[in-house]
C-alpha positions, 0 to 999 in steps of 0.5 A: 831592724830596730835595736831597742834595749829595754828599761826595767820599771817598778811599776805598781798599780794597785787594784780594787779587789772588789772589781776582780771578777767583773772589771771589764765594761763588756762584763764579766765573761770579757773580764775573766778572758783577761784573768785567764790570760793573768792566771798564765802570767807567772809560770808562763813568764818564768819559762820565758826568762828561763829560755832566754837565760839559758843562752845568755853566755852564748850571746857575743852582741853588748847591746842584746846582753843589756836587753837580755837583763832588762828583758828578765827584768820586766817578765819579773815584775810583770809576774810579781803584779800577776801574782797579786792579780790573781791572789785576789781572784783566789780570795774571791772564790776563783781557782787562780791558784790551782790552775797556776799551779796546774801551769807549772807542772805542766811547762816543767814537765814540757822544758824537761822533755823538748830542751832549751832550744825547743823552748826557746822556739816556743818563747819567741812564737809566744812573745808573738802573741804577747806582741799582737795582744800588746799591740791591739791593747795600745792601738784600740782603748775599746780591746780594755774598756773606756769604761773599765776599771781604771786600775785592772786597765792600767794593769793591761796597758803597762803590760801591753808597753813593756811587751812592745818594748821588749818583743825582739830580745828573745828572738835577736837571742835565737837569732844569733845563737842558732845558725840560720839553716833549714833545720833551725827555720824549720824548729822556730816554724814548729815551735810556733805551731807546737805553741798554738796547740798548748796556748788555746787550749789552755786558755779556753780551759782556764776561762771556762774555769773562771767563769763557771766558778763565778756564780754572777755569770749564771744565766748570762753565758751567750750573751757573755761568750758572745761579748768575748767572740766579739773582743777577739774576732769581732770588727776591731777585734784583737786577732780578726786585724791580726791575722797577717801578722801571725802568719807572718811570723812564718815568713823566711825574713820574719823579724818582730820589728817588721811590725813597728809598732814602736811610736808607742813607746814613746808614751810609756813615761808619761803613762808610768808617772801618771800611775804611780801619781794616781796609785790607790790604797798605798798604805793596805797591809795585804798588799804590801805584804804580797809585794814583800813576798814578790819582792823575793822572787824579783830578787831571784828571778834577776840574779 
């Protein structure tokens, strides 16, 4: 399977806080599935880099050591760009940060009770889904919106790179820390389905949240639930030309890399210079006071 070590980018895409409840060409219901999936982003990302951390001594393969870090630190900035993303939902009326915060009571509680190794069973099930989801963003510009924002795509699209990028270092880690026996096949098969039944729920009750807080959805929610069925099940949708490789993931021989996907990253050069050349509102105080204060957290999360 591919070796592929990963590159830590300080991407910054500002966003037009105007366009953060209905950023998205399919309206705001699509536009507040994509806040829903940010709003999980930071604390989600955290228990990432965490489960991966937590087996970082254990690791013996110099190359995974490298993508270990580089991997820490793009979960880092992803959180540190989410952070801003949904402050500005907050100062729009949305309940970002309560239910960010609602997120991290809850993983905190479930690292402390399932352990390390259950968590990492469900970082790398996750990292599955991120995987599909970067995947459909990259292969398909309509899964973001032609006409969408430019700013909150870029967002997604970065995201989505980095994600490819990366979708193997926490599973190569599981790989060589725990011994490839029946009761470990069995855990990394659990953790997918114990992940399964967190994730959905907690990502229909966030967006249910978003959208209901979000008075310009009143009176449009079948048509608006209808555009979302469509990103997501729908010809082209995000899971419905998915679905074999979920099930996949369940396979004796899975590897993430079995799906390679890997030509796009080719593209990610070009694609972080045409950002930060196109970079909007460089000079706006609230923003770079949110990015002094991500910094710190970067800064942490890394060491």
């Amino acid at each position: 399977m591919k070796k592929i070590i990963p590159v830590r980018r300080d991407v910054k895409i500002n966003l037009d806080e105007s366009r953060v409840n209905n950023w998205h060409e399919a309206g705001p219901h699509v536009t507040h599935f994509f806040n829903a999936l940010s709003v999980l982003f930071p604390a989600g990302e955290r228990l990432f880099m965490d489960s991966v951390r937590a087996f970082k001594d254990q690791v013996q393969d110099p190359d995974l050591k490298k993508a270990i870090t580089a991997f820490i630190g793009q979960e880092a900035l992803h959180s540190r760009e989410h952070e801003e993303y949904n402050e500005m939902m907050d100062r729009s009326g949305a309940p970002a940060l309560k239910l960010d915060r609602m997120l991290w009571n809850l993983l905190g509680g479930l690292q402390n009770v399932l352990g390390k190794k259950m968590a990492l069973a469900g970082t790398i099930a996750l990292e599955h889904y991120t995987a599909i989801m970067a995947n459909a963003v990259l292969s398909d510009p309509n899964v973001t919106g032609k006409n969408s924002d430019e700013g909150f795509r870029q967002v997604w699209q970065w995201h989505a790179y980095e994600e490819t990028e990366h979708k193997a270092v926490a599973y190569d880690v599981w790989n060589e820390v725990m011994p490839d026996n029946v009761y470990n096949r069995f855990i990394r098969r659990f953790g997918m389905v114990l992940a399964s039944v967190i994730f959905w729920p907690v990502v229909m009750y966030f967006h249910a949240r978003l959208v209901f807080a979000d008075p310009n959805t009143k009176g449009k929610h079948a048509q608006g639930y209808k555009a979302v069925a469509k990103i997501l099940l729908g010809k082209g949708g995000i899971f419905r030309n998915a679905i074999s490789d979920f099930f996949d993931y369940f396979r004796a021989d899975f590897h993430p890399w079995m799906h390679d996907n890997s030509a796009f990253l080719d593209e990610i050069d070009a694609f972080v210079a045409q950002v930060n050349k196109a970079m909007r509102n460089p000079n706006d105080e609230v923003k770079k006071a949110v990015r002094a204060r991500m910094a710190k957290n970067v800064a942490a999360a890394a060491a």
